[in-house]
C-alpha positions as CSV (number, residue, x, y, z in Angstrom):
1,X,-20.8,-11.5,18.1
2,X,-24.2,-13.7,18.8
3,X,-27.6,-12.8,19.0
4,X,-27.8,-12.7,22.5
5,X,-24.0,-10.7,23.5
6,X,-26.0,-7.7,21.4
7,X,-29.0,-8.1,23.3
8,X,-27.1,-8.3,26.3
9,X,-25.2,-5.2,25.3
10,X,-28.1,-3.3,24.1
11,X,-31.5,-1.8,25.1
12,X,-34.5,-2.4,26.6
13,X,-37.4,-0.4,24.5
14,X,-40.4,1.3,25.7
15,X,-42.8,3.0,23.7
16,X,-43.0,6.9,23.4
17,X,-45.9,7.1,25.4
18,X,-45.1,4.5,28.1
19,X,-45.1,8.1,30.4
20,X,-48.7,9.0,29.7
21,X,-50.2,5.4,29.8
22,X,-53.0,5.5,32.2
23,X,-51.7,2.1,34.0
24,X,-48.7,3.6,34.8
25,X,-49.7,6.9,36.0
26,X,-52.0,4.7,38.1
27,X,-49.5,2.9,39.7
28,X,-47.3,6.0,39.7
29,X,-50.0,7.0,42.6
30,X,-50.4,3.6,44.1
31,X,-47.8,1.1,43.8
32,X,-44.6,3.1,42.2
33,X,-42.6,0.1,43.0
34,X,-45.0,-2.6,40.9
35,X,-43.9,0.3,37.6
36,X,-40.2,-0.6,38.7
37,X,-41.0,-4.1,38.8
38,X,-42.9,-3.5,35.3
39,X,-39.7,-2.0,33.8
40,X,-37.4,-4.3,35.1
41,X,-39.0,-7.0,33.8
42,X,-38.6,-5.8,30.2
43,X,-34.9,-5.7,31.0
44,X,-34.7,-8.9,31.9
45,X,-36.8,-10.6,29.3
46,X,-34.9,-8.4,26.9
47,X,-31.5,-9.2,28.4
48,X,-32.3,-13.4,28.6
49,X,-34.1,-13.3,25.0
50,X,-36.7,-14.9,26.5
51,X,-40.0,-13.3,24.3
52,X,-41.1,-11.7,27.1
53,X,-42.0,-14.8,29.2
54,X,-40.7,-14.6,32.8
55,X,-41.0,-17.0,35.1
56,X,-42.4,-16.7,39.3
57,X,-38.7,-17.3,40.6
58,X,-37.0,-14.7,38.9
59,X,-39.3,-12.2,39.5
60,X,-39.6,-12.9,43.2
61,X,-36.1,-13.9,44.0
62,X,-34.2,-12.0,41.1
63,X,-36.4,-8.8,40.9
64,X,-37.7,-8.8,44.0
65,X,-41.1,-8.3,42.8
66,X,-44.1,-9.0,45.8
67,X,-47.1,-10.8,45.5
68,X,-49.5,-8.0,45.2
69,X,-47.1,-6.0,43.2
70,X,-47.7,-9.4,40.1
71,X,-51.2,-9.8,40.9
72,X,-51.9,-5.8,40.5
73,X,-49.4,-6.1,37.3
74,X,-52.1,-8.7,36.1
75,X,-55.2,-7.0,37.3
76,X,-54.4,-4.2,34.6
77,X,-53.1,-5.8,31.8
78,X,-49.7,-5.4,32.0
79,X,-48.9,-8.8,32.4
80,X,-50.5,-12.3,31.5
81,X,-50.4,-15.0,33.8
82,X,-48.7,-18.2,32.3
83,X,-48.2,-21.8,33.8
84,X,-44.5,-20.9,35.3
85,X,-44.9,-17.0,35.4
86,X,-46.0,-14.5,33.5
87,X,-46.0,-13.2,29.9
88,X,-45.5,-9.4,29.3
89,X,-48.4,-8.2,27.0
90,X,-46.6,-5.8,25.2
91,X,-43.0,-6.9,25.3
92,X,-43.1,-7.2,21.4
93,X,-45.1,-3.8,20.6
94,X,-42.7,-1.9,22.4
95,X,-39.9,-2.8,19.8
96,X,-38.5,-5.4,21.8
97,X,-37.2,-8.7,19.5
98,X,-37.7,-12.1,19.8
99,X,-34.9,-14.8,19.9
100,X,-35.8,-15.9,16.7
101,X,-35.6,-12.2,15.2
102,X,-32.0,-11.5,16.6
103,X,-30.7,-15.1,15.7
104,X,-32.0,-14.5,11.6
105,X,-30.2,-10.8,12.0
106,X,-27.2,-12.5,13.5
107,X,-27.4,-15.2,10.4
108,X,-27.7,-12.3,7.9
109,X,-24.9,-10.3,9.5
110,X,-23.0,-13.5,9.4
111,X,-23.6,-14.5,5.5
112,X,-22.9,-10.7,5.0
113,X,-19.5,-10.6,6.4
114,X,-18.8,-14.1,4.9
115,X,-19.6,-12.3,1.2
116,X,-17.8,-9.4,1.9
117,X,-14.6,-10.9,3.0
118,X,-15.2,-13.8,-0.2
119,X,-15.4,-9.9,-2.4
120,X,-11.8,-8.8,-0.5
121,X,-9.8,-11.7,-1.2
122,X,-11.0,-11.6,-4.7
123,X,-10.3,-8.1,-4.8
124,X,-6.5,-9.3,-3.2
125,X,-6.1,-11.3,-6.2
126,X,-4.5,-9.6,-9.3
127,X,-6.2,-10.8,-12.4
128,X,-4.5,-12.2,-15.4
129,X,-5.4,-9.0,-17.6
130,X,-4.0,-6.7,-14.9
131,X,-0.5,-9.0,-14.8
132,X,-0.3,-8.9,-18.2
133,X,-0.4,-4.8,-18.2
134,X,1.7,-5.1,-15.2
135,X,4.3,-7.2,-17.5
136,X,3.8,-4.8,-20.4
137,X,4.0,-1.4,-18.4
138,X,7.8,0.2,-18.6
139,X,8.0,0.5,-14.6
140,X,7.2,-2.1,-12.3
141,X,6.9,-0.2,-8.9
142,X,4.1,-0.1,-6.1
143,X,1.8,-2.8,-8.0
144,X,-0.9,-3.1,-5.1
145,X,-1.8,0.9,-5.6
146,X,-1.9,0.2,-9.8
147,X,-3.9,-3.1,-8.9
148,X,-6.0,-0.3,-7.7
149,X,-6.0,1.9,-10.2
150,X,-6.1,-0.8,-12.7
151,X,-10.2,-2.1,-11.3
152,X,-11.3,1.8,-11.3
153,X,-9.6,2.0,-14.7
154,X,-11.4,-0.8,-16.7
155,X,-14.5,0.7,-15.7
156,X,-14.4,3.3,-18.2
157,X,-12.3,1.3,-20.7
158,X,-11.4,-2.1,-22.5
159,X,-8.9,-4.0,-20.8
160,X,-6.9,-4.8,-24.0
161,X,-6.8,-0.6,-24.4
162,X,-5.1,-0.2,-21.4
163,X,-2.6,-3.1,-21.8
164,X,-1.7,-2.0,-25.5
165,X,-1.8,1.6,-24.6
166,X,0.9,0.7,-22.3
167,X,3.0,-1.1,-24.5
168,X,3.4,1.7,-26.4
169,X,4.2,3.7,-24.1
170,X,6.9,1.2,-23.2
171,X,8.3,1.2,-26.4
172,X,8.4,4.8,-26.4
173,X,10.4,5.1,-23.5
174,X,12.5,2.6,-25.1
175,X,13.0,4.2,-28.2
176,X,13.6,7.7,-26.2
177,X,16.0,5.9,-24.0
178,X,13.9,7.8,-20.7
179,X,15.7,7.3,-17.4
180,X,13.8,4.9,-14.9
181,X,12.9,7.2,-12.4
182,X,11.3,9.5,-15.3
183,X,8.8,7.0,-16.4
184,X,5.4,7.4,-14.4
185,X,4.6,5.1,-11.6
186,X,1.7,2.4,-13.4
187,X,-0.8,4.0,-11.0
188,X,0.0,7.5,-11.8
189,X,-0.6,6.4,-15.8
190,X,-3.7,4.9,-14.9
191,X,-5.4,7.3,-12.6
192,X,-4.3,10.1,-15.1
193,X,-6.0,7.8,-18.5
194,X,-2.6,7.0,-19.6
195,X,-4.2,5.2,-22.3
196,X,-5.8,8.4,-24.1
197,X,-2.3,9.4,-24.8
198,X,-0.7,8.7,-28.4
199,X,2.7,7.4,-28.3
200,X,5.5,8.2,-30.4
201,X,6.7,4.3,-30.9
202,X,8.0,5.3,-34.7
203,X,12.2,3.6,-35.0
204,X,14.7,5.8,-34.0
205,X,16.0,6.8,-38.1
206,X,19.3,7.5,-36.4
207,X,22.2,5.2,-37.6
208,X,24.8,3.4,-35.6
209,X,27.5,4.7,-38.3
210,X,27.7,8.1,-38.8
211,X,24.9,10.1,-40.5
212,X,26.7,11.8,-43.0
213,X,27.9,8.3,-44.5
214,X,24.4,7.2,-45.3
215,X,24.0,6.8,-48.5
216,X,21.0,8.4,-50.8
217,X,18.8,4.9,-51.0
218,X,19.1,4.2,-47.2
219,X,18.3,8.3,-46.3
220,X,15.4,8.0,-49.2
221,X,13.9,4.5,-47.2
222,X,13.9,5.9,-44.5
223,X,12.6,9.1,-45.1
224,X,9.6,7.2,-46.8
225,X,9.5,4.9,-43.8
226,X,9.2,7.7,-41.3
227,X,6.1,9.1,-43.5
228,X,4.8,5.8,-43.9
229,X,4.9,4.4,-40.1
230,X,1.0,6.3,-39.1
231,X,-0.3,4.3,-42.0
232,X,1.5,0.9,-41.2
233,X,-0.2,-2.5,-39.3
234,X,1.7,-3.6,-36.1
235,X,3.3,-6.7,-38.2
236,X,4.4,-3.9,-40.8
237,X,6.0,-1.7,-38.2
238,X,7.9,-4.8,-36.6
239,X,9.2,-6.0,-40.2
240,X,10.4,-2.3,-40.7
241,X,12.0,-2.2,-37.6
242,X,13.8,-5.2,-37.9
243,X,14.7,-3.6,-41.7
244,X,16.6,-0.9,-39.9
245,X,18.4,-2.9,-37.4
């Protein structure tokens, strides 16, 4: 919307005391139509952004405004006689803007929208730290509500928290063997600082033969591997794992 469509849709101001001024009372008495002509003036002005300049046409022809009533409008002040018309004094004091004023709003509105829809399409945009949780997480449904969660989320925490908090969580649901629909929705996790948790991502000691044929060394590695595992880097814990494969 320009500059002039809000002026066009908007008001006309008069001060507070525009009731009680002592020209207007005045021609209240005298001339009641010469206040009309007053008002309507501001309207107009306000209406064409013109600064308060009106020229002798439109307020004969357009306002209807008499002789008399523009030379008594003159007489006390109200208006100022200009080469095409008249100027009203106090077009400006009243609150009214001038072109220039509503045109540098109607820029700043402008540049503001501009930014704020530049902030939404970044906002649209996953970023490469969220698709790299969204890879790790162990349910991939309803990713625009975690892309949501995700940009409240790294406000109280490390990105590289969240993304290896969810890995382990992955492989715990892994080495659980949890059913799909039992594993939280990503945005649930994060909303709920899914990343506080500690995950149980030790091996599963169970063999694919049966337990009571394990033999004393392999029961005693383990056992000493299930102790161990708190203690143990993530290169450690992957060389073990692939030990009990």
């Amino acid at each position: 919307m320009t500059g002039e469509s809000e002026v066009r849709d908007g008001y006309t101001r008069l001060d507070n005391g525009f009731w009680a001024d002592a020209r207007i009372c005045r021609l209240r008495d005298e001339m009641p139509r010469a206040a009309l002509i007053y008002v309507m003036a501001l309207s107009w002005c306000s209406c064409n952004l013109t600064d308060g300049d009106i020229d002798t046409d439109q307020l004969t022809y357009t306002l209807g405004a008499s002789e008399q009533e523009i030379e008594t409008l003159i007489d006390l002040g109200l208006f100022q006689q200009t080469i095409t018309g008249v100027r009203i004094n106090e077009y400006q004091s009243n609150g009214n803007h001038t072109r220039k004023e509503l045109a540098d709003r109607t820029a700043r509105n402008t540049a503001s929208k501009r930014r704020s829809r530049a902030r939404q399409a970044s906002d649209d945009k996953y970023s490469a730290d969220f698709e790299t949780f969204w890879k790790a997480y162990p349910r991939h449904v309803d990713k625009r509500p975690a892309w949501k969660a995700w940009k409240n989320a790294i406000q109280d925490t490390g990105a590289d928290t969240i993304i290896n908090s969810a890995r382990a969580y992955a492989r715990q649901v892994e080495i659980e063997g949890t059913e799909p629909k039992y594993v939280k929705y990503a945005a649930t996790w994060l909303n709920a600082a899914g990343w506080e948790n500690e995950y149980d991502i030790r091996p599963s000691l169970t063999l694919r033969t049966n337990p009571t044929m394990m033999s004393r060394n392999e029961s005693n590695r383990m056992a000493n591997l299930n102790r161990a595992w708190q203690y143990m880097s993530d290169e450690e814990r992957q060389r073990a794992m692939g030990g009990t494969g």
